[in-house]
C-alpha positions in Angstrom: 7.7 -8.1 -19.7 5.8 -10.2 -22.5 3.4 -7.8 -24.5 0.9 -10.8 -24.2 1.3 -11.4 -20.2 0.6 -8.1 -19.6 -2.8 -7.9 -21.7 -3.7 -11.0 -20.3 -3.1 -10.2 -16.6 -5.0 -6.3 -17.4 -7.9 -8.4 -18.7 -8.0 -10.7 -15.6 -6.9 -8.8 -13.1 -9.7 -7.6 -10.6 -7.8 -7.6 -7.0 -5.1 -5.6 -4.9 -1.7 -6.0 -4.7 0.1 -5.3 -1.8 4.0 -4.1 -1.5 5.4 -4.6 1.9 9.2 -4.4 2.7 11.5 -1.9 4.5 12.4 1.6 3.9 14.0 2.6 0.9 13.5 -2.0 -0.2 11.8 -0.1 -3.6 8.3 -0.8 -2.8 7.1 2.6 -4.7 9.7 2.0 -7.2 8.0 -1.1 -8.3 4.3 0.5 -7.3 5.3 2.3 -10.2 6.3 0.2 -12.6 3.4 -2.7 -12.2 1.1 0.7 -12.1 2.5 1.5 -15.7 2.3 -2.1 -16.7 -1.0 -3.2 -15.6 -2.8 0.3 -15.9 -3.5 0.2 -11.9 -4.1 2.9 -9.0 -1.3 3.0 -6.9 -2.0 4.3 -3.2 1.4 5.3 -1.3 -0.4 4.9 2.6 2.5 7.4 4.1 2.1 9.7 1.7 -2.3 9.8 1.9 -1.8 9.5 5.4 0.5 12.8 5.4 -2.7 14.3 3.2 -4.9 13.4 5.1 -3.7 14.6 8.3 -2.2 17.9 6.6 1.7 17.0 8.5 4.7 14.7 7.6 4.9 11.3 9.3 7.4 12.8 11.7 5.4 15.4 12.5 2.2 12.9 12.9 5.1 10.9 15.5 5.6 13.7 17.5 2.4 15.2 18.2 0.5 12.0 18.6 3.0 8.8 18.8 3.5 5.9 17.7 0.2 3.9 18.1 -2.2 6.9 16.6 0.0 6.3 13.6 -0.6 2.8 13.5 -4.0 3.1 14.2 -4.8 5.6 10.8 -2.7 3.0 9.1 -4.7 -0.2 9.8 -7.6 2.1 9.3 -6.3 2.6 5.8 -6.1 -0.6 4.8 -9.5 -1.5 6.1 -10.6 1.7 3.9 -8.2 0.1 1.1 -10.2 -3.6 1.2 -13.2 -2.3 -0.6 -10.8 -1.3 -3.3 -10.2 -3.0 -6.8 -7.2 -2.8 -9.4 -5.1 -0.6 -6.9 -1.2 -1.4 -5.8 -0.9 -0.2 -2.4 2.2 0.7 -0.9 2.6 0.3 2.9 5.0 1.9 5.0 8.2 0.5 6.0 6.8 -0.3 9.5 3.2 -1.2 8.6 4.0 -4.6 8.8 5.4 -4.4 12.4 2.5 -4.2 13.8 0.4 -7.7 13.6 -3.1 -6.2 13.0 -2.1 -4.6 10.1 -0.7 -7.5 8.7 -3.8 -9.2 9.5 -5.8 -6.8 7.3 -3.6 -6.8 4.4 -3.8 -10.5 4.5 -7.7 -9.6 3.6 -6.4 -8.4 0.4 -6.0 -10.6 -2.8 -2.4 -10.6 -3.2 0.9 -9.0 -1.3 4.4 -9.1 -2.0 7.4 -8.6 0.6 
């Protein structure tokens, strides 16, 4: 990318973005690379869920289900809207679930 572009944008650039898309689509992949670029937090939501709730997503499926799942994850990106300069990328399901796509439409910018 342009030297110049990517100054300008780091100058500029005061928002979210968000990375929605399915499993293994290369959502952190490109977290990564537009972190690098544009000197940007990137927040992985299944892996600070994971954290957060000290066992895999599997793990967080079978002891609780589905919809407690869901729930910490449109909790997340509620938490996530009072955030600046960070690239957050969802799960491959977040976006199955229509509240959640409603709170990351909150958020300044999202890519599929």
């Amino acid at each position: 990318m342009n030297e110049l572009m990517i100054k300008k944008f780091r100058e500029s650039c005061d928002y979210n973005i968000v990375l929605i898309g399915f499993m293994g689509a290369g959502k952190s992949t490109v977290a990564r690379t537009l972190g690098e670029w544009f000197d940007m937090e990137i927040v992985e939501m299944d892996e600070l869920i994971s954290d957060r709730q000290r066992m895999s997503i599997p793990e967080i499926f079978e002891k609780h289900g589905e919809e407690y799942f869901r729930n910490l994850e449109t909790n997340l990106l509620i938490e996530l809207q009072k955030t600046s300069r960070t690239i957050i990328s969802c799960g491959g399901g977040a976006a199955m679930r229509s509240q959640n796509v409603s709170e990351m439409k909150k958020m300044d910018m999202w890519f599929c």
